[in-house]
C-alpha positions in Angstrom: 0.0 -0.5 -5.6 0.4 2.8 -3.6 0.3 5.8 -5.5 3.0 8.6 -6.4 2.5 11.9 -5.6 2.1 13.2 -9.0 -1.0 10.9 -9.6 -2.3 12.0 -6.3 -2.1 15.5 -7.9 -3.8 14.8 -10.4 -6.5 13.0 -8.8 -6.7 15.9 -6.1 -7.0 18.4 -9.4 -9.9 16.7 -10.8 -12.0 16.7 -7.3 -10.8 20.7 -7.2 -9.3 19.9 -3.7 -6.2 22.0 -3.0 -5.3 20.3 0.1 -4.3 17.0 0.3 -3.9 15.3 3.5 -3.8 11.6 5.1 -5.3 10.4 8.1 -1.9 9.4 9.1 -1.0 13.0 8.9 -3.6 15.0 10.5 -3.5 12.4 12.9 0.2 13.5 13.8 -0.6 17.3 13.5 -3.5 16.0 16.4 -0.7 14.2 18.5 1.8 16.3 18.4 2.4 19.4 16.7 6.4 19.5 16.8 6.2 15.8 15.3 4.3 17.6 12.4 6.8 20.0 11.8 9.7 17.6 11.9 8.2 15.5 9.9 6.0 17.4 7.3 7.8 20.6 6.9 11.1 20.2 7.9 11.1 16.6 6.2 13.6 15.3 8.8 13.9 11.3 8.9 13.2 10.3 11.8 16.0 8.6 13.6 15.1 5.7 16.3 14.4 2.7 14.5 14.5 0.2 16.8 10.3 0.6 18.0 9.1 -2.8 17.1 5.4 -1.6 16.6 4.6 0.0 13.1 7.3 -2.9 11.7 5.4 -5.6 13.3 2.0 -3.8 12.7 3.0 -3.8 9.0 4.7 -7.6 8.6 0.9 -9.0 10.2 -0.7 -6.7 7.2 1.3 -7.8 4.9 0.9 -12.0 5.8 -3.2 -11.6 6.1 -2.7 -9.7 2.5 -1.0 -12.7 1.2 -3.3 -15.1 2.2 -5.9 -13.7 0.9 -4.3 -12.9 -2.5 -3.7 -16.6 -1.8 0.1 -15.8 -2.1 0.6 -18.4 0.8 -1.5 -21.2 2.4 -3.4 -20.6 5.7 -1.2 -22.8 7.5 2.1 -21.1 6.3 1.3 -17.5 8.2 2.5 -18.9 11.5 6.1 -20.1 9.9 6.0 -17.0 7.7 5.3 -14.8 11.3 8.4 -16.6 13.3 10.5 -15.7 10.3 10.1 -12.2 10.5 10.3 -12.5 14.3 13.7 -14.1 14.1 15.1 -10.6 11.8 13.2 -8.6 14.4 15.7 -10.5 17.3 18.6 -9.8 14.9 17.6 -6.3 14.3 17.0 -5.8 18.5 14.1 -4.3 17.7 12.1 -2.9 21.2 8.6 -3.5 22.9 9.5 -0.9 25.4 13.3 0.8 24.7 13.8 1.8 28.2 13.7 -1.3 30.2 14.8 -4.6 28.9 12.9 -6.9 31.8 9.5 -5.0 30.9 10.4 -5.3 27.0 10.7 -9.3 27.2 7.1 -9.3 29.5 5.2 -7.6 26.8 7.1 -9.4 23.7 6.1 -12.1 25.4 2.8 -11.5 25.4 2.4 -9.6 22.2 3.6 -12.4 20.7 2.1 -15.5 22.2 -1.5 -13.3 21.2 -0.4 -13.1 17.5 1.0 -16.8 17.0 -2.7 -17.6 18.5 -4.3 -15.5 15.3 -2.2 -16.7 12.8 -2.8 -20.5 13.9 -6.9 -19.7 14.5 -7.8 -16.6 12.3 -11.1 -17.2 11.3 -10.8 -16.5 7.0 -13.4 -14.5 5.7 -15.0 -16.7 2.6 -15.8 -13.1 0.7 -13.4 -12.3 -2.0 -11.6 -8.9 -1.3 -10.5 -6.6 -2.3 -7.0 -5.1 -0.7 -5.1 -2.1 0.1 -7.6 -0.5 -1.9 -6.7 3.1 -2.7 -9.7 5.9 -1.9 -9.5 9.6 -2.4 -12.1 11.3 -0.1 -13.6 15.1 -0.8 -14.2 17.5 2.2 -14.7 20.6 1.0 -10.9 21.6 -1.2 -9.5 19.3 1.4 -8.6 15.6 -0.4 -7.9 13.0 2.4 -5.9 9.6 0.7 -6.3 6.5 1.9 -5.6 2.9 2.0 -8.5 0.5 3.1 -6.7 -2.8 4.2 -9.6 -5.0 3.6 -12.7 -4.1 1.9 -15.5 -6.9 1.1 -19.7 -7.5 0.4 -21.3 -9.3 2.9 -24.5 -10.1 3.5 -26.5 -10.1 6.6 -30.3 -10.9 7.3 -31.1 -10.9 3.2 -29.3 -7.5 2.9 -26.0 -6.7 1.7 -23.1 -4.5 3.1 -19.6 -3.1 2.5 -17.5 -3.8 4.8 -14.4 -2.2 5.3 -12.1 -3.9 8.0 -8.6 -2.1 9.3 -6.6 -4.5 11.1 -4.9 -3.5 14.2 -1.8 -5.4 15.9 -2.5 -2.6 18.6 -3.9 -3.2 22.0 -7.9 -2.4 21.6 -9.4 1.1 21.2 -11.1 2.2 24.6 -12.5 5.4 25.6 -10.6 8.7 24.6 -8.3 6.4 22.1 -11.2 5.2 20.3 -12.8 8.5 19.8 -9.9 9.6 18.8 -9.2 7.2 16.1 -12.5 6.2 14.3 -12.1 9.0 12.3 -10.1 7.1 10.3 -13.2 4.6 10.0 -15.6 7.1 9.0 -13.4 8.7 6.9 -13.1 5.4 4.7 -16.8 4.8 5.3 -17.4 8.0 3.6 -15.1 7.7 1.2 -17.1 4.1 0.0 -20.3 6.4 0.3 -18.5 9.1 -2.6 -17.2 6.5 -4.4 -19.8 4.1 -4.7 -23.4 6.2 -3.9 -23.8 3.7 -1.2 -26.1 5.0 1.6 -23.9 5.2 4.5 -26.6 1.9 6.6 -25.2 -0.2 4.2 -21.6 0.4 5.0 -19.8 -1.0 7.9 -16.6 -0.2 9.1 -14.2 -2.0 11.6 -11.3 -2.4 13.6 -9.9 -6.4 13.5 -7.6 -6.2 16.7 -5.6 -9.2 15.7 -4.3 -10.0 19.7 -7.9 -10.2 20.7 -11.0 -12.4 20.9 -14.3 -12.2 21.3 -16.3 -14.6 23.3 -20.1 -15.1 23.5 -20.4 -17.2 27.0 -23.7 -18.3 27.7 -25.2 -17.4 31.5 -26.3 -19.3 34.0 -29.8 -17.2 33.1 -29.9 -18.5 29.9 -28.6 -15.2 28.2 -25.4 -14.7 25.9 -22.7 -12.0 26.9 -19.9 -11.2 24.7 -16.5 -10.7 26.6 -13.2 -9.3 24.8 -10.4 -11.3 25.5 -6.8 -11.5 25.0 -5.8 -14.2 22.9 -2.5 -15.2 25.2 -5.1 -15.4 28.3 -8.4 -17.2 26.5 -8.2 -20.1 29.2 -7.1 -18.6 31.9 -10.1 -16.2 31.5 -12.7 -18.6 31.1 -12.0 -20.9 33.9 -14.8 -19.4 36.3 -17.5 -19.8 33.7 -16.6 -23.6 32.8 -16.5 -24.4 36.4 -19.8 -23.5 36.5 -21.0 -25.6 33.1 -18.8 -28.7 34.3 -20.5 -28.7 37.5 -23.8 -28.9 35.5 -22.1 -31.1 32.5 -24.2 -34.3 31.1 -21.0 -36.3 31.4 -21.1 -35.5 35.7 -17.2 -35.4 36.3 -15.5 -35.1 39.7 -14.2 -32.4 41.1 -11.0 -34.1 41.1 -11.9 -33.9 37.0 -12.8 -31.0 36.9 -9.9 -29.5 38.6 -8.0 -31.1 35.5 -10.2 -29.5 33.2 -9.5 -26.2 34.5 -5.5 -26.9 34.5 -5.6 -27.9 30.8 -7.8 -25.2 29.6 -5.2 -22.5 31.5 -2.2 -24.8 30.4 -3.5 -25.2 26.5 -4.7 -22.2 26.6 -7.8 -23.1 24.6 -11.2 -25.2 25.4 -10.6 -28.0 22.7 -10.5 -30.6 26.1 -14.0 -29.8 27.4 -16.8 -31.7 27.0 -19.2 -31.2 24.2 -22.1 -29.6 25.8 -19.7 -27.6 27.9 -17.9 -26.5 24.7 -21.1 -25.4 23.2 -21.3 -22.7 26.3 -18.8 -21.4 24.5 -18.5 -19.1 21.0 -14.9 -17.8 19.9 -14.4 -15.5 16.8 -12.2 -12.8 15.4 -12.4 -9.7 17.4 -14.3 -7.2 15.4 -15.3 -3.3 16.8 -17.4 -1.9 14.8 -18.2 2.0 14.1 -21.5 4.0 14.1 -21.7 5.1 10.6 -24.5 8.1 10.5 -24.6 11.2 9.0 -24.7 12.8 12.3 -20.8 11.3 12.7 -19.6 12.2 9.1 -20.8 15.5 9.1 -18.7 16.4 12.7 -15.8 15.0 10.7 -16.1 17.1 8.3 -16.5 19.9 10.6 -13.3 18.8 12.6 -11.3 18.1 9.3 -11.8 21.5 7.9 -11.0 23.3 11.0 -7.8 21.3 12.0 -6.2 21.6 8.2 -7.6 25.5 8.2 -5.5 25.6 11.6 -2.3 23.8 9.9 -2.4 26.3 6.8 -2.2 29.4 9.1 0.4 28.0 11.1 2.1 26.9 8.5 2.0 30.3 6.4 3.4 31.9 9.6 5.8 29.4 10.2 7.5 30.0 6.4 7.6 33.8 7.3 9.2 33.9 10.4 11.0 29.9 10.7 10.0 30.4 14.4 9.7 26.8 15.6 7.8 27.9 18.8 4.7 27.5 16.3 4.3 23.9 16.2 6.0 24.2 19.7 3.9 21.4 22.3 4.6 20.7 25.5 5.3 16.9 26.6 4.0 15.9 29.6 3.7 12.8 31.8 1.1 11.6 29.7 3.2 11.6 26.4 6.1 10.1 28.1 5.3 6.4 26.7 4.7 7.2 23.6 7.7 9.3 23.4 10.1 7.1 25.0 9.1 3.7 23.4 7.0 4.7 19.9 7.9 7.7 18.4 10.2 7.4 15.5 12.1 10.8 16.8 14.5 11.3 19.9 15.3 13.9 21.6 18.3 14.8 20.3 15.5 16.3 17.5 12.3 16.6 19.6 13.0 19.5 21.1 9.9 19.5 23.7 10.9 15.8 24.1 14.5 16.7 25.4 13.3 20.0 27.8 10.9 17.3 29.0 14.0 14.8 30.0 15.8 17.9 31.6 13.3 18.7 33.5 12.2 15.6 35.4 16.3 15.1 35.6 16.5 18.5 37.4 13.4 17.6 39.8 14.8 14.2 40.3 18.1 16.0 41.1 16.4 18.5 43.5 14.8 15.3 45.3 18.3 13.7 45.9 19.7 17.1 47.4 16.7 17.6 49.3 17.3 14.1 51.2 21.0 15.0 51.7 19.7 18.2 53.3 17.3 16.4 55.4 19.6 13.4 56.8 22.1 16.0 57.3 19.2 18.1 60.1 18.4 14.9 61.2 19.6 15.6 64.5 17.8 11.9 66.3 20.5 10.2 66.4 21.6 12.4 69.7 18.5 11.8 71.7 19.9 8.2 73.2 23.5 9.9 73.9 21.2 13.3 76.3 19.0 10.2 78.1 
């Protein structure tokens, strides 16, 4: 059960916090400033809603929560996933809002890598707890959140929290993932506040729902773990069961084996392998888990303090003066996807957004004359005629 904002109040006045923020939100103010102001300070709804992403991201959350609160059988989340689908079709909701051949490619895929979770999801046997609400201190800053999945687990005789954030996104690499853990660590040291946990006995994750991992064993004799998507598990894998059917106790043909490999691609799965091929082979859940240190928690903290001491200012200024040029943030090329096929605002109120469409329209336009101009001195065509 979420909470109102009154109880929030309350809950911030009892920690003495006079700020109260979400990761969702200072994640925004990090994105993009004018999206803040829209959206926090003006409080204008945002009006494209036809991005199929946070819906989608939000249906998968809400089957897994049912399943475990055991409000429908394991085998009922695929049938319960193709309904929502089908309002989704209805609703013409968008992968990508801008080209309708490129939009049925990744539905395609997005898809066929979530029908594969919800038919092979591996159930954690630890009873959970879900959506669990945690206030975390930093400083007079309170930060609300929701921890999707939160259980105890225990590995080699010791026993952990482990809080696990599924994700229907594509999997956190490089800049993305560093610049949302701190959503991870944040909940991590929210469990430490909470609960007087040490922070080595908490262990925060991403599940990326359209992913697996895969621990193949080498031709040396060691394991390596590969991430795959879920739409492309035996496609991927056909190189390394080439090589273990070639070496196979059951000595099939290479006629066979050729079948082998065109099942695995066409099933999509390694279920018609041999046994002591399949055993080459280990497929799980696709987990990524977070450094939890104190090193880590205390740079948040640093970071979180600074970026909502940087909101207040702007935001005092911005009440004095209404000047919109302080949460003003340029869009580039780099923002374009997210803008074009994400964000919940066009730019008929994203005012960087729209100067940002003008502008490539006017280069684009510049382009076109500059061709006329060209084709027009193209004076070639007279050479052959002064031969």
């Amino acid at each position: 059960m979420r909470k109102d904002y009154k109880e929030i109040q309350k809950i911030a006045k009892k920690l003495s916090c006079t700020n109260i923020f979400s990761w969702s939100k200072l994640n925004t103010y990090e994105r993009d400033t004018y999206e803040y102001l829209l959206k926090y300070i003006l409080k204008i709804p945002e009006d494209r809603k036809d991005s199929i992403y946070a819906i989608s991201g939000s249906v998968c959350h809400t089957i897994i929560e049912q399943l475990y609160d055991n409000k429908i059988k394991y085998e009922d989340m695929l049938e319960a996933y193709e309904d929502e689908l089908f309002k989704f079709n209805l609703s013409e909701l968008k992968y990508d809002r801008s080209d309708e051949e490129k939009n049925k490619k990744i539905g395609d895929k997005y898809e066929a890598c979530l029908r594969h979770f919800f038919i092979n999801h591996q159930k954690i046997k630890c009873k959970p707890k879900i959506e669990m609400f945690i206030p975390i201190k930093i400083d007079n800053i309170m930060i609300q959140g929701y921890i999707d999945f939160i259980h105890k687990e225990k590995r080699d005789d010791k026993e952990y929290i482990i809080v696990t954030d599924w994700k229907t996104s594509s999997i956190y690499k490089g800049e993305k993932l560093n610049s949302e853990k701190g959503q991870l660590e944040l909940y991590g040291l929210g469990i430490h506040q909470k609960l007087n946990i040490p922070l080595d006995q908490i262990i925060v994750r991403w599940a990326f729902l359209k992913y697996v991992n895969v621990n193949c064993l080498q031709a040396n004799g060691n394991w390596k773990t590969r991430t795959i998507e879920r739409n492309d598990i035996g496609n991927s894998l056909t190189s390394s069961v080439k090589m273990w059917l070639k070496k196979s106790d059951t000595k099939p043909t290479e006629e066979e084996i050729e079948g082998y490999i065109l099942q695995i691609m066409s099933d999509n799965s390694i279920d018609c392998l041999p046994d002591d091929v399949k055993d080459k082979f280990i497929i799980n859940d696709c987990y990524v888990e977070i450094p939890l240190t104190k090193e880590t928690i205390e740079k948040l903290k640093e970071d979180i303090i600074k970026i909502v001491k940087e909101i207040n200012v702007k935001e005092e200024e911005y009440n004095k003066t209404k000047d919109e040029n302080i949460f003003w943030q340029e869009v580039t090329d780099k923002d374009s996807y997210f803008m074009n096929c994400l964000s919940g605002y066009s730019s008929k109120l994203h005012k960087p957004y729209h100067e940002y469409i003008e502008q490539k329209e006017m280069f684009k336009n510049n382009e076109k004359e500059s061709e006329i101009n060209n084709d027009e001195n193209d004076m070639s065509w007279l050479e052959g005629l002064l031969d």
